[in-house]
N, CA, C and O atoms as a GROMACS GRO file, in nm:
protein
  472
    1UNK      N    1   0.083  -0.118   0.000
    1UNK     CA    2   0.000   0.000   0.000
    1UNK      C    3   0.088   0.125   0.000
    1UNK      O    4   0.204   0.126   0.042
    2UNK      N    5   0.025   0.226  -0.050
    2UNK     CA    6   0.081   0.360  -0.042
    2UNK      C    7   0.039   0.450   0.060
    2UNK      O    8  -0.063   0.433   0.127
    3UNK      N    9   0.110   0.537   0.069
    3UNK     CA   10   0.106   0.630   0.178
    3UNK      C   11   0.006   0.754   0.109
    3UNK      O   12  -0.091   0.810   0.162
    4UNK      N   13   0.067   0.778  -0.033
    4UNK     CA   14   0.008   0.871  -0.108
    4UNK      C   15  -0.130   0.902  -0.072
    4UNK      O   16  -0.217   0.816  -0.072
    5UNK      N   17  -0.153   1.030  -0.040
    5UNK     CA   18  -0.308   1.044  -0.101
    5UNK      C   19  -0.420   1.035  -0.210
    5UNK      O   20  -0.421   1.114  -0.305
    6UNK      N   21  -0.497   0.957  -0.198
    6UNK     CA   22  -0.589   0.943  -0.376
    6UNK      C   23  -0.611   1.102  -0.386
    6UNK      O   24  -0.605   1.185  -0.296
    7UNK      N   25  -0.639   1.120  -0.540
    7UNK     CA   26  -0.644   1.230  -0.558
    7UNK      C   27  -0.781   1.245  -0.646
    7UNK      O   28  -0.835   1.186  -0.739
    8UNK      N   29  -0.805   1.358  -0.561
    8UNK     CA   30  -0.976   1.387  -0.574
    8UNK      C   31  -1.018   1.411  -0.717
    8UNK      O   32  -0.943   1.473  -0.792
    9UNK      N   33  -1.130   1.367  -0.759
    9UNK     CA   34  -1.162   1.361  -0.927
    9UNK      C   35  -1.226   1.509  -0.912
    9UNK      O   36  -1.293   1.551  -0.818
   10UNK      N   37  -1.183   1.585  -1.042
   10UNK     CA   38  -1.229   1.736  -1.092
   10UNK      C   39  -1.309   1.694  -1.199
   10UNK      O   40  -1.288   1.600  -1.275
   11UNK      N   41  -1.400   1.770  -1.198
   11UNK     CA   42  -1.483   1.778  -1.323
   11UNK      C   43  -1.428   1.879  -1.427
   11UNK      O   44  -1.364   1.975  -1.384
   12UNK      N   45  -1.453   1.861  -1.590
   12UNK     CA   46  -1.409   1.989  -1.648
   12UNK      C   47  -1.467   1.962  -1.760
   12UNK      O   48  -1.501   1.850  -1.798
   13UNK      N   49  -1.484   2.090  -1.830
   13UNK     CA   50  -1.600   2.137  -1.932
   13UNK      C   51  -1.476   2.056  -2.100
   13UNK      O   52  -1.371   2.118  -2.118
   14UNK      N   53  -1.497   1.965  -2.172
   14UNK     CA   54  -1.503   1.891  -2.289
   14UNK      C   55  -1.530   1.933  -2.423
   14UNK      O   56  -1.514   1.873  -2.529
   15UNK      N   57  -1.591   2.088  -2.387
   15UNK     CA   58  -1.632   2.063  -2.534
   15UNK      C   59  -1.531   2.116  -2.649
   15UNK      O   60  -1.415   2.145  -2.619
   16UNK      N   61  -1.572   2.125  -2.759
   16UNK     CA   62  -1.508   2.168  -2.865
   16UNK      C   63  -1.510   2.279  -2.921
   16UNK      O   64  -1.434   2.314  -3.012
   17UNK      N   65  -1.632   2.370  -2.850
   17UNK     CA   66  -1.653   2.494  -2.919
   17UNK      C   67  -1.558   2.592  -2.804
   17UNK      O   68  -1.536   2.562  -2.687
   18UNK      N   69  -1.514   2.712  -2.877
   18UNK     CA   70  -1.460   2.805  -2.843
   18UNK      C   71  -1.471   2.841  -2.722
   18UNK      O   72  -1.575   2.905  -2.703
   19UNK      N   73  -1.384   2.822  -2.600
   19UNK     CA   74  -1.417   2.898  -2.443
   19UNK      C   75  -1.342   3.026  -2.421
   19UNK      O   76  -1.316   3.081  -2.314
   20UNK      N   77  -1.317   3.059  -2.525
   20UNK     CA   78  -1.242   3.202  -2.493
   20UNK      C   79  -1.205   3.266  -2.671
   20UNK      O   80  -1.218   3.207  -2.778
   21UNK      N   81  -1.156   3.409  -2.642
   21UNK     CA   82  -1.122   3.464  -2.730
   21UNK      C   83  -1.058   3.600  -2.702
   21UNK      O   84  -1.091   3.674  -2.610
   22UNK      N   85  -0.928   3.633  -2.825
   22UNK     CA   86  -0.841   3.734  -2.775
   22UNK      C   87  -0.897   3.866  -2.850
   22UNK      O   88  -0.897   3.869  -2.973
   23UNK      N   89  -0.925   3.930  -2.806
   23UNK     CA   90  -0.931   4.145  -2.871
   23UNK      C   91  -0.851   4.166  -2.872
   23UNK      O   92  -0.774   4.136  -2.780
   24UNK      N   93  -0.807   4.253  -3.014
   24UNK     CA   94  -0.658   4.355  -3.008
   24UNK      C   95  -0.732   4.454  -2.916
   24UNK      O   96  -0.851   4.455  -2.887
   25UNK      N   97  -0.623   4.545  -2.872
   25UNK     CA   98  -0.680   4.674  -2.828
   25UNK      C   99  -0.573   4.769  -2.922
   25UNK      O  100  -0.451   4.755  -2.928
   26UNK      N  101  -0.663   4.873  -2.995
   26UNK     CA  102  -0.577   4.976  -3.094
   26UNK      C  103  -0.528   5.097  -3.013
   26UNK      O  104  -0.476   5.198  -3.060
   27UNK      N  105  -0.564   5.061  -2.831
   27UNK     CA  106  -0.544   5.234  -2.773
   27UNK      C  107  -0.490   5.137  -2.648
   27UNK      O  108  -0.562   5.133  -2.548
   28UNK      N  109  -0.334   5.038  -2.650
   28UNK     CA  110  -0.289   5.002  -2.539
   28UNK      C  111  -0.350   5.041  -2.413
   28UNK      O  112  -0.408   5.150  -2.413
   29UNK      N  113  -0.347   4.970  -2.301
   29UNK     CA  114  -0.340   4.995  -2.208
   29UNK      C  115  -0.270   4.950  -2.059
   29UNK      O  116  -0.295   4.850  -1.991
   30UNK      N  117  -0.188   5.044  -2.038
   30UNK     CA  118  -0.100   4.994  -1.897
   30UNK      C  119  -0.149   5.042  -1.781
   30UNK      O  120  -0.188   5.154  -1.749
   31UNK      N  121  -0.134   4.894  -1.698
   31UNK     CA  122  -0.172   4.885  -1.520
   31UNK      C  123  -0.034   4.793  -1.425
   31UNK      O  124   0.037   4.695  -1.449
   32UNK      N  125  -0.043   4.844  -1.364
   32UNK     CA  126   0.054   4.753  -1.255
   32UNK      C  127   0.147   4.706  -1.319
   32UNK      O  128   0.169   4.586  -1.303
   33UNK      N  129   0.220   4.774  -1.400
   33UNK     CA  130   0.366   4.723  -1.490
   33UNK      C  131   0.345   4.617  -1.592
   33UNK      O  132   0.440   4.567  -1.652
   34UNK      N  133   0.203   4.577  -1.618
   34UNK     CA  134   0.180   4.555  -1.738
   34UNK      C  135   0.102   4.619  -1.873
   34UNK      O  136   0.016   4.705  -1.857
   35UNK      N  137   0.141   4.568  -2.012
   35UNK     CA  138   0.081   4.663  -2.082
   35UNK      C  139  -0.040   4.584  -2.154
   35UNK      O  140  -0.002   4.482  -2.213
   36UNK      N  141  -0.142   4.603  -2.160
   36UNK     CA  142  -0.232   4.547  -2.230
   36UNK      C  143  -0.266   4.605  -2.370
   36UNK      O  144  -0.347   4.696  -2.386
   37UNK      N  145  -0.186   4.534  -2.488
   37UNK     CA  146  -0.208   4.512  -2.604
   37UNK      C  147  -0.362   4.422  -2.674
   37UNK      O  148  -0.420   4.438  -2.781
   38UNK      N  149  -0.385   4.338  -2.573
   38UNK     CA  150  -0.518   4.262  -2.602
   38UNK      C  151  -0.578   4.234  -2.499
   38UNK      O  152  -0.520   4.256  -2.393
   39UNK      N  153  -0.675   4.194  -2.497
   39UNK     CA  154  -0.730   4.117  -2.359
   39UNK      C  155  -0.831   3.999  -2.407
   39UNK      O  156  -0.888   3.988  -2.516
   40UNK      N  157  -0.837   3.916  -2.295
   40UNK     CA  158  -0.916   3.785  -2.297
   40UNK      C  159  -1.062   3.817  -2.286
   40UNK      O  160  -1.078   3.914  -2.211
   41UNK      N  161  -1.220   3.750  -2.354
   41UNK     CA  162  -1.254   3.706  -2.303
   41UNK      C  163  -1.295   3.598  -2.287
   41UNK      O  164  -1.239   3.516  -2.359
   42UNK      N  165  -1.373   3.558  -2.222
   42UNK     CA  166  -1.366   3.383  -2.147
   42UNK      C  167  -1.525   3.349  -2.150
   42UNK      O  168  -1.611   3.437  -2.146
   43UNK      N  169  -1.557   3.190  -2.158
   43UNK     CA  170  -1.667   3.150  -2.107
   43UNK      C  171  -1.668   3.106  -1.987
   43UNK      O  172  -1.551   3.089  -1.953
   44UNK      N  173  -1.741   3.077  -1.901
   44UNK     CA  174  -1.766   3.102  -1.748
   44UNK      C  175  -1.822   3.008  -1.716
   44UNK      O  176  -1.907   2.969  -1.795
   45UNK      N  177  -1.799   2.921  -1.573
   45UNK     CA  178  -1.902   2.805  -1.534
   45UNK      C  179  -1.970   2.868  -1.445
   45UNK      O  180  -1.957   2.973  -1.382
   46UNK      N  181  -2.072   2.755  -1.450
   46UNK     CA  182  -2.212   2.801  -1.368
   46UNK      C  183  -2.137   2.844  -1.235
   46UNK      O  184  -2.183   2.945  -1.184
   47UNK      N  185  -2.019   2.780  -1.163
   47UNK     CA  186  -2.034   2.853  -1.022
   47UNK      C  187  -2.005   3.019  -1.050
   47UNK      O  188  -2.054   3.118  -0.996
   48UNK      N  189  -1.922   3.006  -1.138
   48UNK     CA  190  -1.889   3.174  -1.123
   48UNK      C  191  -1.978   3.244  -1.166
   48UNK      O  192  -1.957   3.361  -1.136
   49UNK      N  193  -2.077   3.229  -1.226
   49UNK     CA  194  -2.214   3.288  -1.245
   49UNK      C  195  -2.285   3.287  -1.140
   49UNK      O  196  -2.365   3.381  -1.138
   50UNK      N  197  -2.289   3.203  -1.030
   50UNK     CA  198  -2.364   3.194  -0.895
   50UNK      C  199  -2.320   3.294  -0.817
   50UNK      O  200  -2.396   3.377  -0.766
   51UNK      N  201  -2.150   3.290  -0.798
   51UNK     CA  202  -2.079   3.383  -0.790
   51UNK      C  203  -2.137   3.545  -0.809
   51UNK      O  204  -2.200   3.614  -0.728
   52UNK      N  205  -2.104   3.566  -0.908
   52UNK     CA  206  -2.105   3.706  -1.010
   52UNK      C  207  -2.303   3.745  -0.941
   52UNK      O  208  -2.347   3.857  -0.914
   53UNK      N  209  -2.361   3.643  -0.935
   53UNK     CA  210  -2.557   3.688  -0.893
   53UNK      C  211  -2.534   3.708  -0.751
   53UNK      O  212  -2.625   3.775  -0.701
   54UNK      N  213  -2.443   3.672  -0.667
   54UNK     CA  214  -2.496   3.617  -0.503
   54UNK      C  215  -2.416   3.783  -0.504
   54UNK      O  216  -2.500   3.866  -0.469
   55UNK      N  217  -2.291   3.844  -0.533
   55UNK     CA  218  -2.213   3.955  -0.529
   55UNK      C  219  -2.270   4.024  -0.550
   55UNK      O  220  -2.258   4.123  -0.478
   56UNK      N  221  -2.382   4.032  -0.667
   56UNK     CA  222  -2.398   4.151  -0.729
   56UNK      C  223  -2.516   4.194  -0.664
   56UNK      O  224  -2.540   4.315  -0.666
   57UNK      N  225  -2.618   4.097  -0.590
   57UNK     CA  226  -2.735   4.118  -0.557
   57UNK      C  227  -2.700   4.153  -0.324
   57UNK      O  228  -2.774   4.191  -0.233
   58UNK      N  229  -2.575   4.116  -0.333
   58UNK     CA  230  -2.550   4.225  -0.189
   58UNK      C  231  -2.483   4.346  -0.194
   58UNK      O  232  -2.402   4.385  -0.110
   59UNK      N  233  -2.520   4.407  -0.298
   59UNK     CA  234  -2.450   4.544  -0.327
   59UNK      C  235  -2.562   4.692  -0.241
   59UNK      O  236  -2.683   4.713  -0.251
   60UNK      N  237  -2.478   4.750  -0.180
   60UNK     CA  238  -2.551   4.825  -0.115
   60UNK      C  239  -2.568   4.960  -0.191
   60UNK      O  240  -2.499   4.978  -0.292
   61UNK      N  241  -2.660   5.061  -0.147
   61UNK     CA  242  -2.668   5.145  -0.254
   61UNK      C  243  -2.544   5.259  -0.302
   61UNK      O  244  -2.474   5.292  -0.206
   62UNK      N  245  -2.504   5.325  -0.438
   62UNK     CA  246  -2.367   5.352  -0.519
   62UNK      C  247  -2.279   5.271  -0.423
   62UNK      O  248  -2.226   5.338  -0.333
   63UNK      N  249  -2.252   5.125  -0.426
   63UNK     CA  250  -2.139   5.052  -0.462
   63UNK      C  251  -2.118   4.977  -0.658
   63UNK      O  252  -2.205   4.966  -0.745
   64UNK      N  253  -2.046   4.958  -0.661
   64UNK     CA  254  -2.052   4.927  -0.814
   64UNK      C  255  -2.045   4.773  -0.851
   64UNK      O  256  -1.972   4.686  -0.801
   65UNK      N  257  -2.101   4.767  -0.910
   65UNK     CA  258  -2.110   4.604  -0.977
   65UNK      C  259  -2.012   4.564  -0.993
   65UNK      O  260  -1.918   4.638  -1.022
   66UNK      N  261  -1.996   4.412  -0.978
   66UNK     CA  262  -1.888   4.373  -1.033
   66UNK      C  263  -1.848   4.342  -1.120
   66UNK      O  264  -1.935   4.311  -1.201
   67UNK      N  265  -1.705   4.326  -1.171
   67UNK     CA  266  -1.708   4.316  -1.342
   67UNK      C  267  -1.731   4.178  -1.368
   67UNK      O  268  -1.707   4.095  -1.280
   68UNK      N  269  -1.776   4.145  -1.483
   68UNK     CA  270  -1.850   4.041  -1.532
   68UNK      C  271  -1.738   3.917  -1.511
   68UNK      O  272  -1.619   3.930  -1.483
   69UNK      N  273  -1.785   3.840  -1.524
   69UNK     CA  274  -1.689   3.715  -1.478
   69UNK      C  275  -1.614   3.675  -1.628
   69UNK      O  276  -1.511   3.608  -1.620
   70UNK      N  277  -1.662   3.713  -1.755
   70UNK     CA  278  -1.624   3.662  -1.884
   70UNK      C  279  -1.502   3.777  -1.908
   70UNK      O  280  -1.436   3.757  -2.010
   71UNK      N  281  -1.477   3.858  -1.851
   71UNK     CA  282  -1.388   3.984  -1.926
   71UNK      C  283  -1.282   3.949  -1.786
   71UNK      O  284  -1.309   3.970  -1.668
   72UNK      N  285  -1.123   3.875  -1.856
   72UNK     CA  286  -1.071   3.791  -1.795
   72UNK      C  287  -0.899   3.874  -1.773
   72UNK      O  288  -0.784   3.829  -1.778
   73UNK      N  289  -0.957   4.017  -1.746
   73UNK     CA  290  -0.842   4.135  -1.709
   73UNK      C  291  -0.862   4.205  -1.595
   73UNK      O  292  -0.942   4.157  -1.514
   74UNK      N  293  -0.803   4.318  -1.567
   74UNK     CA  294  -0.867   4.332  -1.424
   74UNK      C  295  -0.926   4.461  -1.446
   74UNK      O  296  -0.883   4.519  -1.546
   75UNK      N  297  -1.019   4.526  -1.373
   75UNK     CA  298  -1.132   4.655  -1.405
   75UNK      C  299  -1.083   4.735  -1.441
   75UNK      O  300  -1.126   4.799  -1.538
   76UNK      N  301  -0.972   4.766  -1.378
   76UNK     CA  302  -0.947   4.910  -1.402
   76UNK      C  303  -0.857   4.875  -1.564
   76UNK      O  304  -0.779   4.969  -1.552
   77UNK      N  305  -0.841   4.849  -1.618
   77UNK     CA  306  -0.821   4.803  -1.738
   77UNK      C  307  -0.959   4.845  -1.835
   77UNK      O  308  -0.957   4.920  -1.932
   78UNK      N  309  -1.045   4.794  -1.795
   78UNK     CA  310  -1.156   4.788  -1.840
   78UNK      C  311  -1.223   4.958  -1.831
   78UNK      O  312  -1.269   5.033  -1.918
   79UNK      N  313  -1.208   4.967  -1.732
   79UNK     CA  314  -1.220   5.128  -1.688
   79UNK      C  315  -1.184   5.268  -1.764
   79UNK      O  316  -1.237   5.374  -1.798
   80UNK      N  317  -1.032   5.185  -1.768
   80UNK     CA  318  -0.952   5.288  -1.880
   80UNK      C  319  -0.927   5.302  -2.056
   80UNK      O  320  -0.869   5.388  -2.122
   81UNK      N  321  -0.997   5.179  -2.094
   81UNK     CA  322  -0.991   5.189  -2.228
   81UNK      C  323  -1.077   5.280  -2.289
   81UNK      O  324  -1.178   5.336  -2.246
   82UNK      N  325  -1.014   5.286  -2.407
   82UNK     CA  326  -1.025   5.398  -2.516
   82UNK      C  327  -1.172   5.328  -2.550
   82UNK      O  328  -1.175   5.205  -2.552
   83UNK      N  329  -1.328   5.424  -2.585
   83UNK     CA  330  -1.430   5.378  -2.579
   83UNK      C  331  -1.396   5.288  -2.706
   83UNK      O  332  -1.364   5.173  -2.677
   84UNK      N  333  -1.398   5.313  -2.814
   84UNK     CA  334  -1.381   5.236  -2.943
   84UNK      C  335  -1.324   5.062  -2.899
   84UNK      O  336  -1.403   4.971  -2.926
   85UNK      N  337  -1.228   5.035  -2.853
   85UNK     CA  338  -1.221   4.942  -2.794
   85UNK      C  339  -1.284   4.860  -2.742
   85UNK      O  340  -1.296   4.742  -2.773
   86UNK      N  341  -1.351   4.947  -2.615
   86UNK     CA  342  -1.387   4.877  -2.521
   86UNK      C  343  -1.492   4.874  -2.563
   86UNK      O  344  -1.561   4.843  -2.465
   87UNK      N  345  -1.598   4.891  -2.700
   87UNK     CA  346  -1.761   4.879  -2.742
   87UNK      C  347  -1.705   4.725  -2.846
   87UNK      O  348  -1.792   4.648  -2.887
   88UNK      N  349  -1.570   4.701  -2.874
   88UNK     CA  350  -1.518   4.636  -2.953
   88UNK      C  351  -1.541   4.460  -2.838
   88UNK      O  352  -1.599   4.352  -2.854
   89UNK      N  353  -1.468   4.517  -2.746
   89UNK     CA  354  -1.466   4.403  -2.634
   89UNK      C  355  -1.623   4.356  -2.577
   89UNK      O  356  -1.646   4.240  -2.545
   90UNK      N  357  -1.707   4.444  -2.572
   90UNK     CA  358  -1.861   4.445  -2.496
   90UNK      C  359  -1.934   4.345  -2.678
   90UNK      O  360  -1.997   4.239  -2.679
   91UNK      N  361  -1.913   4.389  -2.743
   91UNK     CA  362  -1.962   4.304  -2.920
   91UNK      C  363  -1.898   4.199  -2.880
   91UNK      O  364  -1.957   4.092  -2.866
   92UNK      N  365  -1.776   4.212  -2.856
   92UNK     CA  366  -1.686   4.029  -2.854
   92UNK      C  367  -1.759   3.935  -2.733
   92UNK      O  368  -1.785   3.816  -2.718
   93UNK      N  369  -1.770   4.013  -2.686
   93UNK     CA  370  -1.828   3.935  -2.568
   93UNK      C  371  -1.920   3.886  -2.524
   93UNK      O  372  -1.925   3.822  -2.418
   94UNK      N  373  -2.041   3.920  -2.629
   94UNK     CA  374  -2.214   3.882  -2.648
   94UNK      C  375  -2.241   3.714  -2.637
   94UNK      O  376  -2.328   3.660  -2.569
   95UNK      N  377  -2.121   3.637  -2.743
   95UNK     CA  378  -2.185   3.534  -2.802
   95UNK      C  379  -2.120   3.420  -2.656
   95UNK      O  380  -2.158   3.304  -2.641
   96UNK      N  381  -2.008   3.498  -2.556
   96UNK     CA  382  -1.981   3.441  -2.436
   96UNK      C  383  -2.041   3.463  -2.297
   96UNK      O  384  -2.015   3.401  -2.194
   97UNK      N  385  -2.155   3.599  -2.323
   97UNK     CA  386  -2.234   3.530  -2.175
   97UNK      C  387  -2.266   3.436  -2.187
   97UNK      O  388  -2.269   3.381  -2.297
   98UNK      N  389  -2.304   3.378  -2.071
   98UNK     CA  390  -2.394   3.315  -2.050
   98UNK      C  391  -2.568   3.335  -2.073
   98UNK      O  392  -2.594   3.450  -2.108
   99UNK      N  393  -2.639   3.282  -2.065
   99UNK     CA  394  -2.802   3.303  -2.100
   99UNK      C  395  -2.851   3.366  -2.005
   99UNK      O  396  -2.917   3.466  -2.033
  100UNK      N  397  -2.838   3.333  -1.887
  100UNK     CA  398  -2.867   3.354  -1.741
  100UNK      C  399  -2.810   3.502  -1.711
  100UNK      O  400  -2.907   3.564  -1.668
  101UNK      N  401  -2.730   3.563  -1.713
  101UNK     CA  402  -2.695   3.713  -1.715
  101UNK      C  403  -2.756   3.800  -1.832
  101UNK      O  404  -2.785   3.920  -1.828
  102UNK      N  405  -2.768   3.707  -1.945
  102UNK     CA  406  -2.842   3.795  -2.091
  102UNK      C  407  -2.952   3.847  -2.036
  102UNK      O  408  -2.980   3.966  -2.036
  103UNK      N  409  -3.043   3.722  -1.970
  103UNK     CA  410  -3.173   3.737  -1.921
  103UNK      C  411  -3.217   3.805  -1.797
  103UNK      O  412  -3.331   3.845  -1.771
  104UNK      N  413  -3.098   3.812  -1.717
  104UNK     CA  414  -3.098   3.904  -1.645
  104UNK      C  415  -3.085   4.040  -1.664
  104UNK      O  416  -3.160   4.119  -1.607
  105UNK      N  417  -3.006   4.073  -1.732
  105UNK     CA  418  -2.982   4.218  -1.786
  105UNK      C  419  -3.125   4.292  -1.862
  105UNK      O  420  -3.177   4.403  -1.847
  106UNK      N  421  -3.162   4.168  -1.955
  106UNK     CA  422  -3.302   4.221  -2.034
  106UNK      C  423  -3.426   4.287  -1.875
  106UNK      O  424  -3.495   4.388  -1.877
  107UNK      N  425  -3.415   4.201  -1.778
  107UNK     CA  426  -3.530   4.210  -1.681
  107UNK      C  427  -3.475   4.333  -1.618
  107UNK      O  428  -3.558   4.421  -1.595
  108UNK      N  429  -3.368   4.352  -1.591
  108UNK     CA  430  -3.342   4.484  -1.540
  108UNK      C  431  -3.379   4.622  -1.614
  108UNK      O  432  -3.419   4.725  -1.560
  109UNK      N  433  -3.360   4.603  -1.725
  109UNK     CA  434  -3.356   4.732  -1.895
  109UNK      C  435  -3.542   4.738  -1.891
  109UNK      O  436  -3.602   4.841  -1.920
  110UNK      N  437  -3.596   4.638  -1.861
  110UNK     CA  438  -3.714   4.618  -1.848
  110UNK      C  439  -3.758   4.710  -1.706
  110UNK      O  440  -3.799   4.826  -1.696
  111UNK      N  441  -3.740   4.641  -1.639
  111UNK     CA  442  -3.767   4.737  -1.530
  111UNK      C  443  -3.782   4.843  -1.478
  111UNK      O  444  -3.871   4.894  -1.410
  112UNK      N  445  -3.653   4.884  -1.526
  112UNK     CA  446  -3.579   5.040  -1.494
  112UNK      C  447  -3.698   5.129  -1.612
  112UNK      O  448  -3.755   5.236  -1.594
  113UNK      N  449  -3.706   5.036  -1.730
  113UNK     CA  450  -3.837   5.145  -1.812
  113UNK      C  451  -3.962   5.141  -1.744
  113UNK      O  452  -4.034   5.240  -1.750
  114UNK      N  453  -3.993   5.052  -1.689
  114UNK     CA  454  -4.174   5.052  -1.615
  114UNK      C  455  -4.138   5.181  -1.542
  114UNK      O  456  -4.177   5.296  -1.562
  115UNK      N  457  -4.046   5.125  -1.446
  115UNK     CA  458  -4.043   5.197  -1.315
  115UNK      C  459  -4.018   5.415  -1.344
  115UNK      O  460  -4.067   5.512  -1.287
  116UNK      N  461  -3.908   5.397  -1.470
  116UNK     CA  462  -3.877   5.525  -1.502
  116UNK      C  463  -4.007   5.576  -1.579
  116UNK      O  464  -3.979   5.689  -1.620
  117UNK      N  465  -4.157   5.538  -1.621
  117UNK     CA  466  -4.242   5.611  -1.709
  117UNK      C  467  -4.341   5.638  -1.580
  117UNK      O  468  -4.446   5.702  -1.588
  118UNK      N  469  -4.290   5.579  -1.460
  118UNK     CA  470  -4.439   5.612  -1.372
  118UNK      C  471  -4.385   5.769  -1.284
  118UNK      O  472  -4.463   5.827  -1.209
   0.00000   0.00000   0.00000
């Protein structure tokens, strides 16, 4: 027998279609001694979507959302890009939400109009 520990089985996502994708950025951007020429974004598992809902829904009032779990740089990156870019990165990034934040976002855009015509 061994002493070794068995080692615990991980689950992991198989498929074949695309889990990520790179953006140039045409208006660099540098943070913390790095320079961002491109940035990632990513597809996301359900926990970090559980994640990204349980965070976003204990936000107290003007604290700021958090950045989306698919845009795989850090905010203030995101913060500072040149708009052209960053409308470049928000298009790239449509066909990698998830459904569950799409549909969330629609109920909010929804909302905010009821609530803003009364």
């Amino acid at each position: 027998m061994t002493d070794e520990p068995a080692l615990k089985p991980e689950a992991r996502i198989v498929s074949s279609k695309p889990r990520s994708m790179t953006v140039a950025l045409d208006h660099p951007v540098e943070f913390d001694g790095t320079l961002y020429e491109s940035v990632t974004i990513r597809r996301v598992t359900g926990k970090e979507v559980d994640e990204f809902i349980r965070a976003s829904a204990g936000l107290k009032e003007g604290e700021r959302q958090p950045q989306l779990p698919v845009l795989d740089f850090p905010r203030e990156v995101y913060d500072e890009m040149d708009d052209d870019d960053r409308l470049r990165v928000e298009e790239a990034l449509l066909p990698f939400l998830p459904r569950r934040l799409t549909l969330g976002a629609a109920l909010v855009r929804e909302t905010s109009a009821t609530t803003s015509e009364q």
